[in-house]
N, C-alpha and C positions, 0 to 999 in steps of 0.2 A: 316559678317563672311568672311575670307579671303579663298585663295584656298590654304593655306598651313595647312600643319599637320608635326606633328611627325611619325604619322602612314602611310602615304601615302607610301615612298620606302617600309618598312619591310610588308606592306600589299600588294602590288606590289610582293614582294621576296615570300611570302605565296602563291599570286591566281599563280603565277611560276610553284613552287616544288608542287603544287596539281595537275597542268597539267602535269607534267611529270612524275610524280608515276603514274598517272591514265591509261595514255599511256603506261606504262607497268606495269599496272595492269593486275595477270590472275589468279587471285585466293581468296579466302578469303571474309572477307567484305569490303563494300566500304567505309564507313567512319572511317578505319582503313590507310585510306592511308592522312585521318587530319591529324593523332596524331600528324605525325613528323614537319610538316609545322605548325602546330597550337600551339605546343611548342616553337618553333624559333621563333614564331610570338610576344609572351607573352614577353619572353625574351627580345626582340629586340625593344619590347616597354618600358619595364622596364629599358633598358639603357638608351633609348631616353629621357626618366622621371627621371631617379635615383630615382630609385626606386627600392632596395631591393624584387624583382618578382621571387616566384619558385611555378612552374607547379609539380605537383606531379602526374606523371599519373599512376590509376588505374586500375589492374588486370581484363579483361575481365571475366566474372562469364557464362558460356556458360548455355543457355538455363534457366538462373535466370533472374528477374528482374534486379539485380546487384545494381551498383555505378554509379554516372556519372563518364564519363571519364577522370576528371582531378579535382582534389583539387586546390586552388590556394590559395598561401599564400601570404603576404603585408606586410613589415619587422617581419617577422616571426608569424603575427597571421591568422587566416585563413579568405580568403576577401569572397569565393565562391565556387562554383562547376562549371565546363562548361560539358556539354555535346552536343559532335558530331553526326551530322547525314547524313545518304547519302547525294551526291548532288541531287536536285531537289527533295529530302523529305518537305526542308524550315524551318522555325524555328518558327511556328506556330500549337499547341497542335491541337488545334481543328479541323488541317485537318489528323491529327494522325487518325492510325487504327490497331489492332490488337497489339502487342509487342507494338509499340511505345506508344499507348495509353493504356496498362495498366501499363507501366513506368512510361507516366507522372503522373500516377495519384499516384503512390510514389515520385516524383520529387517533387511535387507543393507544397508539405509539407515545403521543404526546403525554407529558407528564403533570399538565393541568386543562383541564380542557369543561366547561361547564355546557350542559344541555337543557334546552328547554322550548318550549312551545307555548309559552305565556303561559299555561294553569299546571304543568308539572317543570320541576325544576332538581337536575342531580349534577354531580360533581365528578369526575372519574379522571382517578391521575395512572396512567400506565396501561389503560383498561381496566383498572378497579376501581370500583365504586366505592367513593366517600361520603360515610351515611347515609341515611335513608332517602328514596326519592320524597320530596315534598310538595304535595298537592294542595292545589286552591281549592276552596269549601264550592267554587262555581264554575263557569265556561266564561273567560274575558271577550270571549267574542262577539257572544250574545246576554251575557248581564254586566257586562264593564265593570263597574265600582263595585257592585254589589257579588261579584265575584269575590272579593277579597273581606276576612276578617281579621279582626287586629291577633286571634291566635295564627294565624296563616305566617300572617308578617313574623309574629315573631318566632316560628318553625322555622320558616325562610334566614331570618337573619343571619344565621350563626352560620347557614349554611356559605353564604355569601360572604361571609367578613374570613371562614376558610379559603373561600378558593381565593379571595383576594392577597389574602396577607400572603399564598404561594410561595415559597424560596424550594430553591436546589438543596436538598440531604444530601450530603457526601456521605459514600458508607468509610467509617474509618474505624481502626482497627484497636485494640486495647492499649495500643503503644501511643497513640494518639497520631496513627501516621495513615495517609491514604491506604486504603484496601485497596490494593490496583488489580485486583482479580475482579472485586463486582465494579469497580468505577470502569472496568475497561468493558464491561458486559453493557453498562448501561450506555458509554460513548458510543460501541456500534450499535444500540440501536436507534438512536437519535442520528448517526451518522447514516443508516439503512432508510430511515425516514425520509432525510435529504435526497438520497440519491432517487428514490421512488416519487419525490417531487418532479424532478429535475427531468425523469423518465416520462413521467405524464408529461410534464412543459413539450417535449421532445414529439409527442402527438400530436402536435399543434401546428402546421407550417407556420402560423402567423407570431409563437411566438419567439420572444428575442433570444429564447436561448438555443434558437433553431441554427441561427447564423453564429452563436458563440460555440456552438459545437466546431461546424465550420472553419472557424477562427483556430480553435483547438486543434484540429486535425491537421490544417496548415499549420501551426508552428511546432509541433510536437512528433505528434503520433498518427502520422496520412492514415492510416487504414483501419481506425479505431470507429469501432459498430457505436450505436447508441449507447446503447447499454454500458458496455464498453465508457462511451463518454460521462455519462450519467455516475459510473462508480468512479471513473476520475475525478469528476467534480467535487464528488462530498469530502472523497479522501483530503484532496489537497485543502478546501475550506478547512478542514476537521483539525488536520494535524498542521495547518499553519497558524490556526486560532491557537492550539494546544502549544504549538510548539512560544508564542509568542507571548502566552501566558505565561509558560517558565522562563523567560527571559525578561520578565518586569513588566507586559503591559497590565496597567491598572489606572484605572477600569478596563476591563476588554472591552473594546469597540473593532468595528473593522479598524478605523483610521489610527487607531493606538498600536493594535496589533500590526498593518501595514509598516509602522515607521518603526516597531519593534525588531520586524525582522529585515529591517531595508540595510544595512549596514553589513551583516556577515550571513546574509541568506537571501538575496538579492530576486533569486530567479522565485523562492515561496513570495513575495511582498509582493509583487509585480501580477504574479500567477492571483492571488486574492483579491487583488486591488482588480486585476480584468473579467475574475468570473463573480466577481460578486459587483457588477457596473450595477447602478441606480435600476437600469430596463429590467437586467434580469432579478435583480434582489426582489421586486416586484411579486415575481411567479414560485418566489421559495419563501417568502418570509416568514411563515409559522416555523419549518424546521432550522431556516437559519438563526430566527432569532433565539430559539431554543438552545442550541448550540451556545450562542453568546452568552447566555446569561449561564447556563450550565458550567462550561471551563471557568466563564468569569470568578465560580465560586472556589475554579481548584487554587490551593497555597500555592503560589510560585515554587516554593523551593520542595512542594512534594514529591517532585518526580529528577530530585537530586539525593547524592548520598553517596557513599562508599560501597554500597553494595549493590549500585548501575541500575536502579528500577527500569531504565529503557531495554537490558537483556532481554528479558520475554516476551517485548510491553508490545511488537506488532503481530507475533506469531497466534498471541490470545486475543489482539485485538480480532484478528482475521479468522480467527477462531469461531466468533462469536458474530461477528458481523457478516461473515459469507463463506463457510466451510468449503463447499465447490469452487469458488475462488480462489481457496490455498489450494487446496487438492491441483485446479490447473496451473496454476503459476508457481507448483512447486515449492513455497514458500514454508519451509519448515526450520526453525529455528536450529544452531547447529550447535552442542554440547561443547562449554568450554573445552576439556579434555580433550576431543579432537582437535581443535583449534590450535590449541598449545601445540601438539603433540606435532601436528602438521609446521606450524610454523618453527618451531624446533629442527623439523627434519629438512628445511629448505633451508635453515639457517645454517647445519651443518655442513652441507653441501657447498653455500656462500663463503664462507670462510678457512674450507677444507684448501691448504697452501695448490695440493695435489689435484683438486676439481676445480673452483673459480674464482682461490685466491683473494675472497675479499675482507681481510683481516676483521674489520668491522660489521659485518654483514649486514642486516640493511638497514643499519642509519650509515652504511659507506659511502660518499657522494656520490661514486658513481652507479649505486641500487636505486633502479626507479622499479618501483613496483606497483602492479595494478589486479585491481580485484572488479574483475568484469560482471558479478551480480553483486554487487555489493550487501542488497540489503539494510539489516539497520548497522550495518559497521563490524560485527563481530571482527571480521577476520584483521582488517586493517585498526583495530584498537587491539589486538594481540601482539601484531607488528610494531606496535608503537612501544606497548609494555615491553616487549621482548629485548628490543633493539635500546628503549633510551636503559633498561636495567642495566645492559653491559657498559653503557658508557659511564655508567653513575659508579660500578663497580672497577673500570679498568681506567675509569680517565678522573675520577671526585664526579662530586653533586654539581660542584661549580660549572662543569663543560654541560650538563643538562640541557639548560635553555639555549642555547646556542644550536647544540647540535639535535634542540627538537625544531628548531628553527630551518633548519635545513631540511631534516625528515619532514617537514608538511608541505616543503616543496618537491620533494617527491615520490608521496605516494596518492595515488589516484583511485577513483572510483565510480564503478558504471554503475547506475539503477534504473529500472524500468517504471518501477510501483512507485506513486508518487507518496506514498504512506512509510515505507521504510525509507525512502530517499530523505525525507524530511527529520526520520529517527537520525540516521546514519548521518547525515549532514552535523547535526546538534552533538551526537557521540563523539564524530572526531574530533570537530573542534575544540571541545571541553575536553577532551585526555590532551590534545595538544596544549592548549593554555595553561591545564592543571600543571606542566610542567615545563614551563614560562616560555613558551613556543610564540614567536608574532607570524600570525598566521600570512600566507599568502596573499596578496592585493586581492579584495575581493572574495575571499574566504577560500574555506578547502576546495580542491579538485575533486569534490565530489560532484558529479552530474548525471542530471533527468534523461536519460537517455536511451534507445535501443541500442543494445550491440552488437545485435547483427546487421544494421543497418549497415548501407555502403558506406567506405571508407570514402568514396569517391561524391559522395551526396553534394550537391549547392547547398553553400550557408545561408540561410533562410536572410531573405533580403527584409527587412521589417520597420513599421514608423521608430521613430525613437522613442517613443513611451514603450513599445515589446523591444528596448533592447536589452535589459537583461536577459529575456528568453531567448531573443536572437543569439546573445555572445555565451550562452550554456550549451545552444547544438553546435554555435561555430568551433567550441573550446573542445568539445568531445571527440568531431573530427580530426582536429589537429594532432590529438592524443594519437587517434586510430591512425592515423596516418605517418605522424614525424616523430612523436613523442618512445626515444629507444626504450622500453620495455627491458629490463632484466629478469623481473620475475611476475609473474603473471599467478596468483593462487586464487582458491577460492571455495566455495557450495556453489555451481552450478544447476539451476531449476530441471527438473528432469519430471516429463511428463511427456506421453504420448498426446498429441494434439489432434486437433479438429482437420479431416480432407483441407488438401492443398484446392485451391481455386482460384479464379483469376482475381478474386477480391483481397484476398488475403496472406499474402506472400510473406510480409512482414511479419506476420506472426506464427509464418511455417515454415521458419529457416532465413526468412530476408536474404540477404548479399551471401549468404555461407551459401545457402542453398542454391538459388535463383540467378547471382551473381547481378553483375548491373545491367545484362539485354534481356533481365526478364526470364528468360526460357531455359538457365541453366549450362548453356553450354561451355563457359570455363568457369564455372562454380568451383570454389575451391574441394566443397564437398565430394566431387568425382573422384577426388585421391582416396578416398573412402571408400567411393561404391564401384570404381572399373578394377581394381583388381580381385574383388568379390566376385562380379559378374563374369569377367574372365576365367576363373576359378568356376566358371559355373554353379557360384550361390545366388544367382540372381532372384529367385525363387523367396530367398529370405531377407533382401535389402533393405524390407519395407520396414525394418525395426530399426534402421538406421534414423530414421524420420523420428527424433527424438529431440529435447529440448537440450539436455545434456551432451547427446553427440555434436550438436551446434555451437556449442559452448568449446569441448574439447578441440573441434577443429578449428574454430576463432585462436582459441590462444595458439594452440599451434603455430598456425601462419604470423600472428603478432608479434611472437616471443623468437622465431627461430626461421622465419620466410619471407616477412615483410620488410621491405627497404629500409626502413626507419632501425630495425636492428640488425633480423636477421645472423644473429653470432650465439654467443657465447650467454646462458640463460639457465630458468628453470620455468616451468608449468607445477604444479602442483594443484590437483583436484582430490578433493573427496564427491564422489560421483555413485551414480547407481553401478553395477560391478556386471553387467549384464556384456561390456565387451572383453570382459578378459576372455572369454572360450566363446564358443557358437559360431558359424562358419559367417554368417551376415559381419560380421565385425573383424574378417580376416584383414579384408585391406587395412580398416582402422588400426591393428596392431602394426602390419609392415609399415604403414607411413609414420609409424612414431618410431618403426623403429628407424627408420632410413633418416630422420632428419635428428634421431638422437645420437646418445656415447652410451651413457645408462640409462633404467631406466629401475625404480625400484616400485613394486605394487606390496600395501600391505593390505590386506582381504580382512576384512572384519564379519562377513558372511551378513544374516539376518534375515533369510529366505522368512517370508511369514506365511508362503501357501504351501499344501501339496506335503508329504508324507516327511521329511527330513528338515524341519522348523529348526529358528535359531533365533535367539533374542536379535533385536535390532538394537543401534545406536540412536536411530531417530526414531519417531510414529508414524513407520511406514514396514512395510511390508515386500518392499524392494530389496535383496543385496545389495553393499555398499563396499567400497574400497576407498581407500585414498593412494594416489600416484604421485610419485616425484620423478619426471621426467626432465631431462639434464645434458645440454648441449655442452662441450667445455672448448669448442673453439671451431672452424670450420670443418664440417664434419662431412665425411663420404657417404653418401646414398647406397653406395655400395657393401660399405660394411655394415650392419645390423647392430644395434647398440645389444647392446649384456643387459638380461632381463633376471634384476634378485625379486624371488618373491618371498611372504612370511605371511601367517596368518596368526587372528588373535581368536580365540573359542573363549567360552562360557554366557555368561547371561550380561543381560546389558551394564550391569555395576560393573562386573569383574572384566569387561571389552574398556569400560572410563574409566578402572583403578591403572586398569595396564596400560591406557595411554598416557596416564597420569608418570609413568615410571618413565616413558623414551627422552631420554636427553637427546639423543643422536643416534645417526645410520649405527653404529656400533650396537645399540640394545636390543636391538634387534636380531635372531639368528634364521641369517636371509638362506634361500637357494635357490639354484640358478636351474629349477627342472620343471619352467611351464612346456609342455608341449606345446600349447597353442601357438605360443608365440614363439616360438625357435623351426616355425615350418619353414623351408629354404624360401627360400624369395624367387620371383618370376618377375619377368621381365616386365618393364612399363612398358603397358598399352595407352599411351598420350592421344593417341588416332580414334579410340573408342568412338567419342563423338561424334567425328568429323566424317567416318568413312562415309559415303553417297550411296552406299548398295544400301537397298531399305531393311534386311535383316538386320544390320548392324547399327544403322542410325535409330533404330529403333527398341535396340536391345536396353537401353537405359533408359530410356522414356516410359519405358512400357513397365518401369519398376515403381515410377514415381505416383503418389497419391495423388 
């Protein structure tokens, strides 16, 4: 290696103007007196090179974590970050203390990020360091020029022309197709990044994303914590970049991705276009721009194919980006073979002449059917396979697009997580189109939505720039409310939740629970717990306070009580298996049965604690069952529907080979000898609530978390 560089004079000009600002240095911080030499520096090497070099330096955030101090871009994409530190701090983390070292430890996230203090200089992409730290022969502070020799510069150079030239590695596979196992490890963590920006912002009263929170909680999700907000944010950024990458935008920009998805994804475009405004992009831009340039590198068509890469693509994302987060929101991916199997089984029921008669089952015009956690789509692209196969079989390929044409007007779907809503939105449309469906004005009836929320809620009054967001909560009420329901299936989240409080309703049962005065007293949930408590299981209610039992009662009333049908239907869950037997969950069996005809449970077990283990169908540890619950016309409360049950044993293969086998209620050999549920029925107690003596007004209050 020779002793020349390009860098030697302009790094010479830098350790200069560091000595002589320092010299009249008398105030402020000291590695504020880089900024302006370490600008000139970039610069002065980008000439040397031609090279297209702009420093962007960032806004000191006092007393935050913040930014690093300089973005740097490489004919217009972004190559890095650098950040400055005093002189004799050094450019080595691990002798970091206090502020410095709870920065790095947001720093190391980033995937290029360079460090230095004017006489040491390193590179560290992910937290790992690229090459050796490289040291000036002197102190720029106090010998300037003479700090620097032409071997320095050129140890330096190469160091610098790496972190410059910086591009995104995609890890890819020997097929030459994305690895969606580490690309999705590596999205949440630049997605974790975000939100932990967003989190700090949220510290801050003064700054803008104080009121964007705000903003959020009115149109969306009233009772959503910070945090809460903050993982909303990066989600919906993350997976509306993504989702708009696979849709043609190139270059990814916001404003490319925006008009990407403004056409069949209305309410993601509107949502990115409001939380990424000018003020707040400000307070996030190292992790957002990361983000950008990141997906910018994924192939459009990598996350297409015959073999659905989006199937697993939120359960690992979420995996990997916040395991406590699936754990609470339940979100665990559902095994095709269930799926089918279920949907199979609701299907027979649809077009059993003898149950509800619907020759076609549910691509029949008159099947509306809704999947009230949607997800990323599973259930509702099973229904579509399911339904357009028959008609491709019973009617030619010719009647396909036609009558997917009508199946995407109705089938609907509820999501809470704006991450799978965004998967599930993109899934159904594409199985729809894939088999020449023209989708609904405005795309699928999937929506961002709570579903426990009141059916009764005001539609968010909003300017006309949030009216996409506005006509996504006005569209879901309409659903809740008028939209007749025939069949209602799904994976319901099922998770014990956080003490009920006055802050938190929405997220501990909403309208099921609470009802709309708040306090519960005609909650539809009481059909659940006054004939427990009367039975004298009061004692054990509190296991009623589940995500899944919220779920089960929702559809109930939707499918078989509310105005809007109230007839002739099915429910169909696969659920945690915790109410078939235990006396807390009596009432919940008489009210299914009183408003049902049959009622079929098939028990898949998968206890994971405690002395009598069983493989499970998912990676959890709960029993599970799946129910098809089945009204066939106006039915008496009086008479108790017929309860078949059946169960499936062996290890988790052989629980998926054998749902793999059910065509229908027939493959199954059902019987009719749960005890639990054939206990005689007692009479409604309606008055529970209401009595005025204080034992009794007290007796269900006194059960509630």
């Amino acid at each position: 290696m020779t002793n020349d560089s390009v860098l030697t004079e302009p790094l010479m000009h830098f350790a200069e103007t560091v000595r002589v600002k320092m010299a009249a240095f008398t105030g402020g911080e000291p590695e504020d007196q880089l900024r302006t030499p370490f600008e000139n520096l970039m610069t002065a090497l980008g000439c040397a090179l031609g090279w297209d070099l702009v420093c962007k330096g960032e806004t000191p955030l006092p007393d935050r974590l913040g930014k690093p101090d300089f973005g740097i871009s490489l004919n217009k994409l972004l190559a890095g970050y650098a950040e400055l530190k005093a002189s004799g701090l050094g450019a080595d983390p691990k002798r970091f203390t206090g502020h410095n070292r709870e920065q790095w430890k947001r720093f190391q996230s980033l995937p290029n990020v360079l460090y230095t203090d004017g006489n040491e200089w390193a590179v560290y992409r992910r937290g790992e360091r690229l090459r050796d730290i490289v040291r000036l022969s002197g102190d720029v502070v106090t010998q300037g020029r003479k700090a620097v020799t032409p071997e320095a510069a050129v140890a330096l150079e190469p160091l610098l022309r790496d972190f410059l030239t910086w591009h995104p590695v995609l890890p890819f596979g020997r097929n030459g197709r994305l690895d969606l196992t580490r690309f999705v490890a590596e999205l949440a963590a630049y997605c974790r990044m975000l939100r932990q920006d967003v989190a700090d912002a949220l510290s801050d009263p003064t700054s803008p994303l104080v009121q964007l929170a705000r903003d959020w909680r009115r149109l969306l999700f009233p009772d959503a914590s910070d945090h809460q907000f903050a993982d909303a944010y990066a989600q919906t950024v993350t997976f509306a970049l993504l989702l708009a990458r696979t849709l043609g935008a190139d270059p990814l920009s916001l404003g490319s991705a925006e008009a990407s998805l403004a056409a069949d994804h209305s309410l993601l475009s509107r949502a990115l276009q409001v939380l990424t405004d000018p003020h707040a992009q400000a307070e996030i831009s190292a992790s957002l721009d990361v983000l950008l340039r990141v997906i910018g590198e994924v192939p459009p068509d990598a996350l297409s194919g015959p073999e659905d890469p989006w199937l697993h693509f939120y359960e690992q994302f979420l995996a990997a980006y916040d395991p406590k987060l699936r754990k609470d929101a339940g979100a665990y991916y559902t095994p095709v073979e269930v799926v089918q199997a279920q949907v199979r089984l609701v299907d027979a029921v649809l077009t059993d002449s003898k149950k509800l008669g619907k020759p076609l089952g549910f691509a029949d015009p008159s099947v509306i059917t809704l999947d009230p956690a949607a997800g990323t789509g599973t259930y509702l692209l099973g229904v579509i396979e399911h339904a357009l196969q028959r008609i491709e079989e019973t009617e030619g390929s010719g009647a396909v697009p036609g009558r997917a044409t009508a199946l995407a007007e109705n089938l609907y779907g509820f999501e809470i997580m704006v991450g799978p809503f965004a998967v599930c939105e993109l899934r159904v449309s594409r199985a729809l189109q894939d088999k020449g469906a023209k989708l609904p004005k405005g795309g699928t009836h999937i929506y961002l939505t709570d579903t426990l929320e009141s059916p009764s809620a005001e539609p968010l009054q909003l300017p006309l720039f949030l009216k996409p967001i506005a006509d996504q909560h006005a569209k879901a009420l309409q659903v809740k409310c008028k939209v007749p329901v025939i069949v209602c299936l799904g994976n319901p989240p099922y998770d014990r939740h956080e003490a009920a409080d006055a802050s938190n309703k929405a997220r501990t049962g909403g309208w099921v629970r609470w009802a709309d005065d708040g306090k519960g007293t005609d909650a539809i949930l009481n059909d659940f717990l006054e004939p427990a408590i009367a039975a004298g299981h009061g004692v054990h209610v509190k296991n009623l306070y589940n995500l899944y039992v919220y779920f089960w009662r929702w559809a109930l009333w939707k499918v078989f009580e509310s105005k809007a049908t109230a007839g002739p239907g099915v429910v169909s869950f696969i659920s945690a298996a915790s109410y078939l037997d235990g006396d807390a969950f009596s009432g919940m069996r008489e009210h299914m049965r009183r408003l049902c005809d049959e009622i079929w449970i098939l028990d898949l077990g998968g206890e994971g604690r405690g002395t009598r283990r069983s493989e499970n169908v998912f990676a959890i540890q709960t029993p599970v069952a799946i129910a098809v619950t089945v009204r066939y016309g106006k039915s008496s409360k009086r008479r108790p529907a017929k309860v078949h049950h059946a169960r499936i044993e062996g290890t988790r293969e052989e629980k998926l080979r054998a749902l793999e086998q059910i065509q229908d209620l027939a493959s199954l050999a059902w019987e009719t000898c749960l005890k639990e549920w054939h206990a005689p029925f007692r009479p409604r107690c309606r008055s529970l609530l209401r009595l005025p003596t204080p034992d009794r007004s007290l007796s269900l209050a006194a059960f509630r978390r």
